[in-house]
VEXVO-638355 format. One record per residue: residue number from 1; residue in one letter; x, y, z of N, C-alpha, C, O in turn. Coordinates in nm, 3 decimals. Example, Ala and Ser with C-alpha at 12.3 -4.5 7.8 and 13.67 -1.06 7.14 Angstrom:
BEGIN
 num residuo      nu      nv      nw     cau     cav     caw      cu      cv      cw      ou      ov      ow
   1       A   1.319  -0.569   0.780   1.230  -0.450   0.780   1.320  -0.330   0.780   1.424  -0.332   0.846
   2       S   1.285  -0.225   0.708   1.367  -0.106   0.714   1.290   0.003   0.787   1.341   0.114   0.804
end
This chain:
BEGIN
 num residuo      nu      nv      nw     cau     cav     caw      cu      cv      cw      ou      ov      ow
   1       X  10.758   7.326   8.979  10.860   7.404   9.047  10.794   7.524   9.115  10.715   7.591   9.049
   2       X  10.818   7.555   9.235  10.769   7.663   9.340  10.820   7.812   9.283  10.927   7.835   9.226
   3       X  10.721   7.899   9.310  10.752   8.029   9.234  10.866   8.098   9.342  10.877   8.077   9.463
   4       X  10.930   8.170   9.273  11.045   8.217   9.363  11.018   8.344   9.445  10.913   8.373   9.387
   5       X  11.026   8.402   9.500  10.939   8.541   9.626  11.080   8.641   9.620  11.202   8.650   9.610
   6       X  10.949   8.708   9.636  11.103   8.850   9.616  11.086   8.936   9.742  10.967   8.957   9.762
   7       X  11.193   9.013   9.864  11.132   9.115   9.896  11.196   9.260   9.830  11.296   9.236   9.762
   8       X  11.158   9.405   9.837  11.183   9.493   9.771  11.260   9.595   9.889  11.234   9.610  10.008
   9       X  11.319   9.631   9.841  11.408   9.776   9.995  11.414   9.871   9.877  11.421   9.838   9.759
  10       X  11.411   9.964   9.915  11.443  10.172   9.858  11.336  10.139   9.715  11.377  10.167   9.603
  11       X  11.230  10.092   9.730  11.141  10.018   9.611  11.098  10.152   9.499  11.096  10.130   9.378
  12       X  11.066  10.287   9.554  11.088  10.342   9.490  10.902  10.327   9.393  10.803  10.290   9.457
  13       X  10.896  10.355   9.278  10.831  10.305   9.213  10.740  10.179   9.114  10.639  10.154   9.047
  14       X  10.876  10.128   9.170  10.850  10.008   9.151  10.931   9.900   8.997  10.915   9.779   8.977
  15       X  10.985   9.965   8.941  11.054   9.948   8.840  11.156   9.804   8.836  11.151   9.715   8.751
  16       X  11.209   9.808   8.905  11.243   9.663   8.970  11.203   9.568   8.947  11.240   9.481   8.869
  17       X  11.056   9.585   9.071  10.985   9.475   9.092  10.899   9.484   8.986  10.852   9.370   8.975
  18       X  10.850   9.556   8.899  10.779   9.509   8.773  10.831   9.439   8.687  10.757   9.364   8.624
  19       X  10.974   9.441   8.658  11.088   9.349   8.604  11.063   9.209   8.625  11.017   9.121   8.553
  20       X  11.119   9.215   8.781  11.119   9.078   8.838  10.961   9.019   8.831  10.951   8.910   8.773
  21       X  10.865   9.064   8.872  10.720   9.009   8.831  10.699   8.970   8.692  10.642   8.864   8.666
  22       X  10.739   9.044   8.608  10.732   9.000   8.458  10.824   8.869   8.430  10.786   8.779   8.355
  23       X  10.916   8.867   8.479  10.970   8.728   8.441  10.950   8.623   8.571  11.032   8.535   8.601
  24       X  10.824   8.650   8.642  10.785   8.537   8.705  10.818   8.493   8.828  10.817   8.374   8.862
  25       X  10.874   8.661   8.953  10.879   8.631   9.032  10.786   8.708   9.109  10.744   8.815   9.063
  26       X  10.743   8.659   9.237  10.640   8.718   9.304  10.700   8.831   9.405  10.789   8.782   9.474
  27       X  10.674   8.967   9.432  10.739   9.026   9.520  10.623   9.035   9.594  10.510   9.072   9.567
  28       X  10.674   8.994   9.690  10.537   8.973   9.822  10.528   9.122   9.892  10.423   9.171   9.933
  29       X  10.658   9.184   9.896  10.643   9.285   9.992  10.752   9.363   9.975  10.860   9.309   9.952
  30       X  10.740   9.519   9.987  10.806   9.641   9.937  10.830   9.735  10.027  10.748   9.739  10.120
  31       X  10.931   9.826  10.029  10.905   9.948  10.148  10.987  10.060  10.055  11.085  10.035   9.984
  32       X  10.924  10.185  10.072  10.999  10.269  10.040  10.972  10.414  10.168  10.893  10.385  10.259
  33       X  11.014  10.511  10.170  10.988  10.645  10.224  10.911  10.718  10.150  10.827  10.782  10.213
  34       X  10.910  10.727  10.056  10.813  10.830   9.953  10.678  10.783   9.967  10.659  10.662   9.980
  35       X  10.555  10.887   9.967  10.418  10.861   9.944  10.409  10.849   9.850  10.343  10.752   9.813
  36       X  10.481  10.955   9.732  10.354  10.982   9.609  10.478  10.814   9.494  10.430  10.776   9.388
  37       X  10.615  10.750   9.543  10.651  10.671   9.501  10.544  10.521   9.520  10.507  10.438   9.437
  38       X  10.518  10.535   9.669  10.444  10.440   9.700  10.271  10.416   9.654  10.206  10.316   9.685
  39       X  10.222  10.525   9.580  10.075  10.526   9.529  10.152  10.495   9.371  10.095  10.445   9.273
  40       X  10.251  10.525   9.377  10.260  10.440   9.234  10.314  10.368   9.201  10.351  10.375   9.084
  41       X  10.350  10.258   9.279  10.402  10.160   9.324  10.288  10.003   9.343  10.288   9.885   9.307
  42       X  10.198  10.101   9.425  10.078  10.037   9.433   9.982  10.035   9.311   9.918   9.938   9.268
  43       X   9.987  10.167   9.262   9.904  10.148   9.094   9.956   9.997   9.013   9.889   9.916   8.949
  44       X  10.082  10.000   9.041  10.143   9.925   8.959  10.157   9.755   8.954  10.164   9.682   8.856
  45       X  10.157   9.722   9.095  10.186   9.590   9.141  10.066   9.629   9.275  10.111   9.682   9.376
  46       X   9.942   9.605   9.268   9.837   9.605   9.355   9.835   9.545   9.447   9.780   9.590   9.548
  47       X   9.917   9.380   9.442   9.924   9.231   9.485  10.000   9.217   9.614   9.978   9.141   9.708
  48       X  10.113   9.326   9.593  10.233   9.334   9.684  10.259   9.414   9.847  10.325   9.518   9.846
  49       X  10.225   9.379   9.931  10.226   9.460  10.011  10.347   9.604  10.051  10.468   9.590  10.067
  50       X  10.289   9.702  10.057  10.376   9.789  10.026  10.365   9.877  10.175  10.257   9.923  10.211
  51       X  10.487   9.895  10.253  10.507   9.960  10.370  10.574  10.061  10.350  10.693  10.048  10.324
  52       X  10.506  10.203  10.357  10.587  10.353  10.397  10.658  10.366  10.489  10.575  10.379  10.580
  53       X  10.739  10.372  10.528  10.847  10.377  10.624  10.998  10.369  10.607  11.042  10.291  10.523
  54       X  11.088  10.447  10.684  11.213  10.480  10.685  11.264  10.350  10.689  11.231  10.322  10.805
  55       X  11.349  10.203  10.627  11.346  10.133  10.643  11.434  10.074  10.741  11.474   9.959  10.756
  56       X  11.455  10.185  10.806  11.588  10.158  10.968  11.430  10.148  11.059  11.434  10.064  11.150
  57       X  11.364  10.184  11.052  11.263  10.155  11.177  11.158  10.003  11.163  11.066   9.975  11.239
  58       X  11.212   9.914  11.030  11.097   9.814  11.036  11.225   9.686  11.071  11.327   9.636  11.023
  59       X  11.147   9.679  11.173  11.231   9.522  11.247  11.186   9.381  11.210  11.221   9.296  11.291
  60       X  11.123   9.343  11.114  11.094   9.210  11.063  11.074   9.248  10.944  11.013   9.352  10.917
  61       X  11.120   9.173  10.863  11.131   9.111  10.701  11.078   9.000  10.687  11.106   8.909  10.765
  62       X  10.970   8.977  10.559  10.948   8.876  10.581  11.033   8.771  10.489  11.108   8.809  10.399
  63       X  11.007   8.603  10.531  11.128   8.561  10.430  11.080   8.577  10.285  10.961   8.603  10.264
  64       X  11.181   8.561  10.168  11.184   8.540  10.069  11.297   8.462  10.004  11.396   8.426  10.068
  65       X  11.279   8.438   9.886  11.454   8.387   9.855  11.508   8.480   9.763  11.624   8.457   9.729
  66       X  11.453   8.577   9.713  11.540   8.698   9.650  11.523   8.819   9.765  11.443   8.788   9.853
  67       X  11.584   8.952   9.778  11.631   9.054   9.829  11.663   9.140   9.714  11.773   9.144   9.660
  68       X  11.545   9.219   9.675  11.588   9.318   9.533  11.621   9.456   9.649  11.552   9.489   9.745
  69       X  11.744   9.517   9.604  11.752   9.647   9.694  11.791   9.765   9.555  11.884   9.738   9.479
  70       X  11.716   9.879   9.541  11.729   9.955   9.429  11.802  10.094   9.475  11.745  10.150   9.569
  71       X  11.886  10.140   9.438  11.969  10.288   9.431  11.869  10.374   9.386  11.787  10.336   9.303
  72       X  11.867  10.531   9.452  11.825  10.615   9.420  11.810  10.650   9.274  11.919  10.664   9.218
  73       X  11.714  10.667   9.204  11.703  10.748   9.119  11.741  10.900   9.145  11.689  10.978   9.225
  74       X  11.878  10.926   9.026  11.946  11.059   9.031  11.849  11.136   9.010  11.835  11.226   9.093
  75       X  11.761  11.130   8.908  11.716  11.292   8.886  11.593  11.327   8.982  11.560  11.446   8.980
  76       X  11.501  11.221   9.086  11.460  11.243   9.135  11.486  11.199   9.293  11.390  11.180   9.367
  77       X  11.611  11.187   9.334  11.652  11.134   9.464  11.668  11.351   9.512  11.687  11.451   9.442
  78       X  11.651  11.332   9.640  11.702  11.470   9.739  11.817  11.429   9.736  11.887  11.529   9.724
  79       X  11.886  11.333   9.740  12.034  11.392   9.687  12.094  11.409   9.591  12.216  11.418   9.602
  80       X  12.042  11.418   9.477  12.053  11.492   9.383  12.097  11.656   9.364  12.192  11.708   9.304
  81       X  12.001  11.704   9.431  11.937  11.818   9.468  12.042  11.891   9.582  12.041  12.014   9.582
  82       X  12.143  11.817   9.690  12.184  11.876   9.750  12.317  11.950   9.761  12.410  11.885   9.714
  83       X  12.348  12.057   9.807  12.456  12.150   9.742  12.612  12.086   9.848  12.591  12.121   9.964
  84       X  12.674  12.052   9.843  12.752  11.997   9.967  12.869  12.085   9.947  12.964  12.079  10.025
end
């Protein structure tokens, strides 16, 4: 049976996709906005290609057959933080 492919959106640190890798799916490819999320992201899952960028500006996805998309972490999201 063919391994199942994951891609990652708001990836964050990676928490997710260490999930989904542990029970045996491959996440080929990740994007988040954060640097210092994305060096540890990469510490974490080395394998996975990981793109910095606002993810309204990347116009191709590649295929997969899962779509993991992760919510901000409250205590460290800027909106957390903001007074409205």
């Amino acid at each position: 049976m063919p391994k199942l492919t994951a891609i990652s959106l708001f990836s964050g640190c990676g928490g997710f996709d260490y999930g989904a890798s542990l029970s045996g799916i491959d996440v080929i490819w990740a994007n988040d906005i954060d640097h210092v999320a994305a060096s540890a992201y990469r510490s974490l899952l080395p394998g996975t290609e990981f793109v910095i960028a606002d993810v309204r500006t990347i116009k191709l996805f590649p295929f997969a057959d899962i779509l993991i998309g992760c919510y901000p972490c409250t205590g460290f999201s800027i909106a957390a933080r903001r007074k409205w």
